[in-house]
C-alpha positions as CSV (number, residue, x, y, z in Angstrom):
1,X,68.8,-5.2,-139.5
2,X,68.6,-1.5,-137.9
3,X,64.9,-2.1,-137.2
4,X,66.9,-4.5,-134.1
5,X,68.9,-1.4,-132.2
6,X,65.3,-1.2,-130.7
7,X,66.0,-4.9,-129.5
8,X,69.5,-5.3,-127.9
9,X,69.1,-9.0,-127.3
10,X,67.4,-9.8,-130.5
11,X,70.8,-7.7,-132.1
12,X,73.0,-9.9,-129.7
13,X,71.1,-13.1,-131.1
14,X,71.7,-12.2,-134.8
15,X,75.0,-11.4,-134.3
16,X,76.0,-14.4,-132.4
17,X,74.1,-16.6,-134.9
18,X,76.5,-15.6,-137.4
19,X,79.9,-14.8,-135.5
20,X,82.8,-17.6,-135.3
21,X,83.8,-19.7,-133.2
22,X,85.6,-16.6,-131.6
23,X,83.0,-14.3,-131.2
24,X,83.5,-12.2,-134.2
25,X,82.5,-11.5,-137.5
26,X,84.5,-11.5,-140.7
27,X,83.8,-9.2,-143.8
28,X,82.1,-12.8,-145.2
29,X,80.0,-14.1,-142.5
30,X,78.9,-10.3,-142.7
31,X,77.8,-10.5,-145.8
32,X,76.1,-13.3,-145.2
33,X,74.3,-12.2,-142.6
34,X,73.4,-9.2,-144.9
35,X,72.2,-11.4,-147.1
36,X,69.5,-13.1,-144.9
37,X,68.2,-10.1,-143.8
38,X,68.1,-8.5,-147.0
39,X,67.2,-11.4,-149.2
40,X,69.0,-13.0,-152.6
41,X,68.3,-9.6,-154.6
42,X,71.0,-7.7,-152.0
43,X,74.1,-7.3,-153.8
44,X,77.0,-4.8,-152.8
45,X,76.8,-1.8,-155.7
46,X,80.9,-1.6,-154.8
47,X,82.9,-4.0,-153.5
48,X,85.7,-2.1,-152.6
49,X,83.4,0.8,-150.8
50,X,82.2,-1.9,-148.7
51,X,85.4,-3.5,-148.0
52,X,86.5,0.1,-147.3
53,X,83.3,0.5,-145.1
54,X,84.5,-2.6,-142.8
55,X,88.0,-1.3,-142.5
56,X,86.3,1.8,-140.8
57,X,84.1,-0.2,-139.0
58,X,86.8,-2.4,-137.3
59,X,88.2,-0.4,-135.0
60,X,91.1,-2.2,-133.8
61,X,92.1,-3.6,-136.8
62,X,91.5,-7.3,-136.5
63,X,89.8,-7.7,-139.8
64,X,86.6,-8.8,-137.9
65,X,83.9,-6.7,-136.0
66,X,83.3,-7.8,-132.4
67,X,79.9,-7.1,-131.2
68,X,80.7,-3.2,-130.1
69,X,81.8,-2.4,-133.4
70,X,79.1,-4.3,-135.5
71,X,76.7,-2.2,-132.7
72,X,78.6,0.9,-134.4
73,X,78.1,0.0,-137.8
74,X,74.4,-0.9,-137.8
75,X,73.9,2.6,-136.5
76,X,75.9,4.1,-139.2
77,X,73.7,2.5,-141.5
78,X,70.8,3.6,-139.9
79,X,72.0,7.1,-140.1
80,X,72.5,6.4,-143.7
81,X,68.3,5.0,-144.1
82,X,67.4,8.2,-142.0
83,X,68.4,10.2,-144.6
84,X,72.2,11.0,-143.7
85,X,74.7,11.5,-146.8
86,X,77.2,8.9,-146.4
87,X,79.2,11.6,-147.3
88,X,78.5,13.2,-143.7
89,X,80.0,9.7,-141.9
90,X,83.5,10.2,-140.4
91,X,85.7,7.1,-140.3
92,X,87.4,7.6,-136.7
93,X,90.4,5.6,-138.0
């Protein structure tokens, strides 16, 4: 998924593919989407630190990401592959 902040529109596409009907994703279809990308083995090592993880993500506090803030999280993960301890990440909540 963070090999596509190279590719805008090919992160556009991938997010749209799995957004509702209004434009957003919930903590579900995210996993989902996680899912494809990652394949049947990807399982979340802590429920709650993910949930927790989306709550910081969603800026506004919708319970879904819009595009902007799903932008925002897919670089915080890449952070996180580049070597970043997710320690280091600030919530801006």
């Amino acid at each position: 998924m963070c090999d596509l902040l190279d590719d805008p529109a090919a992160l556009k596409a991938l997010f749209d593919k799995h957004a509702g009907a209004d434009g957003k994703l919930s903590q579900c279809q995210l996993r989902g989407m996680v899912k494809e990308k990652m394949g049947d083995d990807y399982q979340a090592k802590d429920p709650a630190e993910m949930e927790k993880m989306f709550e910081c993500w969603d800026k506004n506090g919708d319970g879904k990401l819009d595009f902007e803030e799903f932008k925002s999280a897919v670089e915080m993960i890449k952070k996180v592959q580049d070597g970043m301890p997710c320690d280091m990440l600030k919530c801006d909540k």
